[in-house]
Structure formats: C-alpha cells, structure tokens
C-alpha positions as CSV (number, residue, x, y, z in Angstrom):
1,X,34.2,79.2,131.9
2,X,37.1,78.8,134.3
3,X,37.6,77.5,137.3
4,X,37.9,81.1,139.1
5,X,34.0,81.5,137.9
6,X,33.2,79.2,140.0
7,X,35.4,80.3,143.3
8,X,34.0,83.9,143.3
9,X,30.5,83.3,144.3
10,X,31.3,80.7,147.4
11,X,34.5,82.9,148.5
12,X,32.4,85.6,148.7
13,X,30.0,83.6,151.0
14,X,32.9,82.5,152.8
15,X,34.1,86.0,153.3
16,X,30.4,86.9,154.6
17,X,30.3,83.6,156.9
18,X,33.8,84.9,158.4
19,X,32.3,88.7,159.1
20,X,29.2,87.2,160.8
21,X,31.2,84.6,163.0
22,X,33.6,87.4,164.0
23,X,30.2,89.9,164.7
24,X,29.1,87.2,166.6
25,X,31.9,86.2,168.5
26,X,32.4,89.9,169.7
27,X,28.6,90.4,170.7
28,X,29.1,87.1,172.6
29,X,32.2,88.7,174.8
30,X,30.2,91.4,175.5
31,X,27.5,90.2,176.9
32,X,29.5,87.8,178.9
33,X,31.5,90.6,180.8
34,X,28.3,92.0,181.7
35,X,26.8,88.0,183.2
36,X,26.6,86.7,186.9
37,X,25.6,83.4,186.2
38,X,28.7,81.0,186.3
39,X,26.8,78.6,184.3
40,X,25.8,80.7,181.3
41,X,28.8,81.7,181.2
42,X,30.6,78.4,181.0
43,X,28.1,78.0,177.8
44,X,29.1,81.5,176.6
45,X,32.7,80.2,176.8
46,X,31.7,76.6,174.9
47,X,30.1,79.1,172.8
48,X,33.2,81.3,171.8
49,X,35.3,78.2,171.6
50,X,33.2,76.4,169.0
51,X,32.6,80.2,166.6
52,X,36.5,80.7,166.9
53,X,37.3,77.3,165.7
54,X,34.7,77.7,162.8
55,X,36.3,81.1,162.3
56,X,40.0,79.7,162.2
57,X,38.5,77.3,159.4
58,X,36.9,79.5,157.4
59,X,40.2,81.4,157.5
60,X,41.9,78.2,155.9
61,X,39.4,77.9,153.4
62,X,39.8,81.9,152.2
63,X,43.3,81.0,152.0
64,X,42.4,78.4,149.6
65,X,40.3,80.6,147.9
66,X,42.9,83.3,147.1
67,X,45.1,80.7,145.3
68,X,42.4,81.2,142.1
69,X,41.4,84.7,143.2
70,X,44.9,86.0,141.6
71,X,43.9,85.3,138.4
72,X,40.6,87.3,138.5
C-alpha cells in the first residue's frame, strides 16, 4: 500500500472540514448583518475570526495533501 492510500481518506475529511467552516462562516455573516446587539456581535466577530483562521489552516493542510494526491 502506498503512502497516497493513506492521504485519500483524511484529505477528503479535510476537504469536508474546509466546506463546513466556510458554510459556517457565511451563515455566521448573515445573521450578524441582521443583529442589534453590539455585544453579540463582538462575539460573532471573535467568532468569524477564529473559523477563518481554522479555514486558512485547513487550506495549508490541502496543499499538503495534493503533493501525494498527483500520483493517484
């Protein structure tokens, strides 16, 4: 078995994670331009900052990925 066994099964969990954040991450901007409450949305913004980080890293890890995904 070679190592690109092995990558396809978490890449594609990566790739799903990625989707899901960036679902999120719009849902979240939504309902923040429709909030009053300057509190909740200084958490929405925490929020959105933390999800876009995770999805900048799960970026970086797909690029990873796709170094063994060439020889699929």
């Amino acid at each position: 078995m070679t190592i690109t066994s092995y990558v396809i099964k978490p890449l594609d969990k990566t790739l799903e994670a990625f989707q899901n954040i960036e679902d999120t991450i719009a849902d979240i901007k939504t309902q923040r331009n429709v909030m009053i409450d300057e509190i909740t949305i200084a958490d929405y913004d925490k929020i959105l900052i933390s999800l876009e980080k995770a999805s900048e890293n799960l970026v970086n890890a797909i690029v990873i990925f796709q170094r063994y995904e060439k020889s699929l």
